[in-house]
C-alpha positions as CSV (number, residue, x, y, z in Angstrom):
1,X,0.0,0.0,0.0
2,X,3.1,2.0,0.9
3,X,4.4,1.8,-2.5
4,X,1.6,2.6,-4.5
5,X,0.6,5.6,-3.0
6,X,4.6,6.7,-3.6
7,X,4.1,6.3,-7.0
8,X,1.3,8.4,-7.1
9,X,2.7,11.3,-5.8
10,X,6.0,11.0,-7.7
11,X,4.8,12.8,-10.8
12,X,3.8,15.6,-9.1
13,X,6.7,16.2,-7.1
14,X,8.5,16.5,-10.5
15,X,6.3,19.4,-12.1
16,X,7.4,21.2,-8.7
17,X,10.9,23.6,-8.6
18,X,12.1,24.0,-5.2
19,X,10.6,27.4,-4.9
20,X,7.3,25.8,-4.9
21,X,6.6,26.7,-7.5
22,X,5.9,25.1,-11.3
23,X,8.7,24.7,-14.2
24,X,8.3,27.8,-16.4
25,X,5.4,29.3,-14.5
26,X,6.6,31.1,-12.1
27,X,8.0,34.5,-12.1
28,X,11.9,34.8,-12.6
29,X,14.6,37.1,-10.8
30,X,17.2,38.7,-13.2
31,X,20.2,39.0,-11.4
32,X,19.8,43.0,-12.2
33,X,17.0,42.8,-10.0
34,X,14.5,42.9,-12.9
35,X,11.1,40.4,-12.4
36,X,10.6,38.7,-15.7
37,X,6.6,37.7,-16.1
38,X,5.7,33.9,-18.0
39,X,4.6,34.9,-21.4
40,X,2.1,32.7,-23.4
41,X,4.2,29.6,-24.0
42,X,6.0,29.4,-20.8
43,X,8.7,32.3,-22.1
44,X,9.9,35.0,-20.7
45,X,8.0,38.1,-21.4
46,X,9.2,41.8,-20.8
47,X,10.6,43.2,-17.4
48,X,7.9,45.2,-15.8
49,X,9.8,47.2,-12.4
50,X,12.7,47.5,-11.0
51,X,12.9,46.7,-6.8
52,X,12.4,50.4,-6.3
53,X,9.4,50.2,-9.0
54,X,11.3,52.6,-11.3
55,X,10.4,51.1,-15.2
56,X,13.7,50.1,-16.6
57,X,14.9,52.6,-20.0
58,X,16.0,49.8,-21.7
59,X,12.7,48.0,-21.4
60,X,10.3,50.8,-22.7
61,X,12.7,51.8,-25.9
62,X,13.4,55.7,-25.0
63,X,16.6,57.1,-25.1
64,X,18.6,57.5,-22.4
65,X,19.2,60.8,-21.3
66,X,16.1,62.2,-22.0
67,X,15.1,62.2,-18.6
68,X,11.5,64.1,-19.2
69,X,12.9,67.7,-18.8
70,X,11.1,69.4,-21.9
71,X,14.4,71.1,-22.7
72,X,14.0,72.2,-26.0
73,X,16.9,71.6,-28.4
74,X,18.9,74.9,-29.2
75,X,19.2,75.1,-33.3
76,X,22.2,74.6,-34.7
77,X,25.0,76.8,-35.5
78,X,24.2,76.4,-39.6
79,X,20.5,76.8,-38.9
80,X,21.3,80.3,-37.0
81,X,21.3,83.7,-38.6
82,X,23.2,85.9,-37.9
83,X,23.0,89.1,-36.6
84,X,23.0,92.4,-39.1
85,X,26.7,94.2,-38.6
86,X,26.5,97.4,-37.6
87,X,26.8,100.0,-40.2
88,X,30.3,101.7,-40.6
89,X,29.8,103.9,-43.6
90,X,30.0,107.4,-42.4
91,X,28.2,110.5,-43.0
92,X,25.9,110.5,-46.6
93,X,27.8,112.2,-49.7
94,X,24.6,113.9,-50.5
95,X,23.5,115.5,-47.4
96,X,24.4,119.0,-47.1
97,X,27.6,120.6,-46.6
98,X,27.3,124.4,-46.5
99,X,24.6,126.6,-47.7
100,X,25.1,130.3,-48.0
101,X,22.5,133.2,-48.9
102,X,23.3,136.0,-50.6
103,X,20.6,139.2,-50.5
104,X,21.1,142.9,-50.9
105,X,23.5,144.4,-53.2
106,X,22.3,146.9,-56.1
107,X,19.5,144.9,-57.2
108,X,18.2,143.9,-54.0
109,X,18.1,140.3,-54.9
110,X,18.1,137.4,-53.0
111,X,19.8,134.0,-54.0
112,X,21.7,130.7,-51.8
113,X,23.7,128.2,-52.7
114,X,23.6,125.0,-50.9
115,X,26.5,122.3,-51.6
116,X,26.3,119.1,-51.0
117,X,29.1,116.7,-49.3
118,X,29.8,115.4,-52.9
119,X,30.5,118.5,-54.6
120,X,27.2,119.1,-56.2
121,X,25.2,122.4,-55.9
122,X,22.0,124.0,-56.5
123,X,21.4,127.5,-57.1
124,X,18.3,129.1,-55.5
125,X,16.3,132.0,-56.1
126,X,14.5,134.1,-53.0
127,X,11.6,131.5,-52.7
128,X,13.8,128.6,-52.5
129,X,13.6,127.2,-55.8
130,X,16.3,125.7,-57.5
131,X,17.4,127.8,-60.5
132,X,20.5,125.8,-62.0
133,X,23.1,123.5,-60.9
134,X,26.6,122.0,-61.1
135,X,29.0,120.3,-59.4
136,X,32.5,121.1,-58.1
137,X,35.7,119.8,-59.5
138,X,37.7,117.4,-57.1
139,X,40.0,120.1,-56.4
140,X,37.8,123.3,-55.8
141,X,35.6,120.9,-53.3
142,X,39.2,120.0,-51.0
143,X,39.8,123.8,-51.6
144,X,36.2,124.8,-49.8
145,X,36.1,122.0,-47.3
146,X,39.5,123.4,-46.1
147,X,38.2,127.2,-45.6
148,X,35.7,125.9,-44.0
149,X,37.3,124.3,-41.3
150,X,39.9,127.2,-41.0
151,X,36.9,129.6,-40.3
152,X,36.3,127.8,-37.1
153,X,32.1,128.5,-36.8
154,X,31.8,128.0,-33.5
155,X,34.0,130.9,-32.1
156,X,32.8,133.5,-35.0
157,X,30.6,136.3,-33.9
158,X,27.0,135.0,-34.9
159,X,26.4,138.7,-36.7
160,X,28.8,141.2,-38.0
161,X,27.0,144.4,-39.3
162,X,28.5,147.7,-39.4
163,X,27.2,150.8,-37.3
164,X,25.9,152.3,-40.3
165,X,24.8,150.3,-43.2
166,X,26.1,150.6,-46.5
167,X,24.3,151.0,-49.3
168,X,24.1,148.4,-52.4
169,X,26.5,146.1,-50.2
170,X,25.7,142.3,-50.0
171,X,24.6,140.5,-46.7
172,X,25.7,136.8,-46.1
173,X,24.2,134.4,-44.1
174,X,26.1,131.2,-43.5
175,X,25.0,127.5,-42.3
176,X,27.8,124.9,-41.4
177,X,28.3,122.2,-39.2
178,X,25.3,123.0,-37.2
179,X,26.5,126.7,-36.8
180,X,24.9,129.9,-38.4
181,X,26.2,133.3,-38.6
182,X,25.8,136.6,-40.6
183,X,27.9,139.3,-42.0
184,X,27.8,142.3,-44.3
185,X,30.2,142.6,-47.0
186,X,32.0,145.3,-45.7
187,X,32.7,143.9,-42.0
188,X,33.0,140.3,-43.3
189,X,35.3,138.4,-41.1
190,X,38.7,137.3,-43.3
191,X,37.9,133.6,-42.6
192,X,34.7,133.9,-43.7
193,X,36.0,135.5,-47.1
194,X,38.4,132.5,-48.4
195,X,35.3,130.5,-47.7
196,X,33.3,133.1,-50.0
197,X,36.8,132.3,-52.4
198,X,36.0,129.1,-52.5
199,X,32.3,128.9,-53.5
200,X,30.6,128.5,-57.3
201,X,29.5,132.0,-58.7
202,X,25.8,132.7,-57.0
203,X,24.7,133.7,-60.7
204,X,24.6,131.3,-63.4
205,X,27.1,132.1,-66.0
């Protein structure tokens, strides 16, 4: 009686690991730690947790690294565009240089000449409309540029009339370098004459 009932309980010791636990059913310990589940078929299936019940990177496919910061990517140094230099070109060749108005003299006529930095001019009449122009030579525009420095604007008398006015004589009024001042012909100040010197004729020729 002994012996059967041993041999009846042999095959089921045999389906039994010594966990207590089935061949292939049971859960399995990586040595990492990692709890591998029975798939269909006995197999192992995927690692679900860690011991601390973090999910393993490796096991859900996303990069490492990426750590869910929502950082987002700076673009790369081709991508970039790049900032506008500043400008270095100086002032504009055709803003204006000097204007000078001439009125009085036997006619009583009023007339200006305003030149700009490139040497051009335009000839005025008294309501500001341009009556003719030109445009200096390389050489006479260096020749006026350098009276005009020489007259030194800011420490000339703003206005220079005489005590008693002369008749048929020519009043100038000068604008330069932010600067205006005015002079009769007969108590011009000498600086102010070379620049005279140096200007275009005030009537067309």
């Amino acid at each position: 009686m002994a012996a059967t009932v041993a041999l009846a309980l042999a095959p089921a010791l045999t389906g039994c690991s010594s966990d207590g636990s089935k061949d292939g059913a049971g859960p399995k310990a990586t040595p990492s730690g990692q709890v591998l589940t029975p798939g269909p078929g006995g197999g192992s299936g995927a690692p679900t947790a860690t011991p601390g019940g973090s999910p393993d990177p490796s096991a859900t496919g996303s990069g490492a690294g990426t750590g869910g910061t929502g950082t987002t990517p700076q673009p790369s140094a081709g991508g970039s565009v790049p900032a506008p230099a500043p400008s270095a070109s100086g002032p504009s060749s055709t803003a204006t240089l000097v204007t000078v108005t001439r009125s009085g003299g036997m006619k009583g006529q009023t007339s200006s000449l305003v030149i700009k930095g490139d040497g051009s001019f335009l000839r005025l009449d008294a309501q500001a409309k341009a009556v003719s122009g030109d445009k200096l030579s390389a050489a006479a525009l260096a020749k006026l540029r350098t009276a005009l420095q020489e007259a030194d604007f800011a420490h000339l008398p703003r206005i220079s009339m005489p005590d008693r006015p002369v008749a048929d004589a020519f009043t100038y009024a000068f604008a330069y370098g932010g600067y205006e001042v005015a002079a009769a012909q007969t108590t011009l100040p000498a600086p102010l004459s070379k620049v005279l010197g140096a200007l275009p004729p005030f009537d067309p020729r």
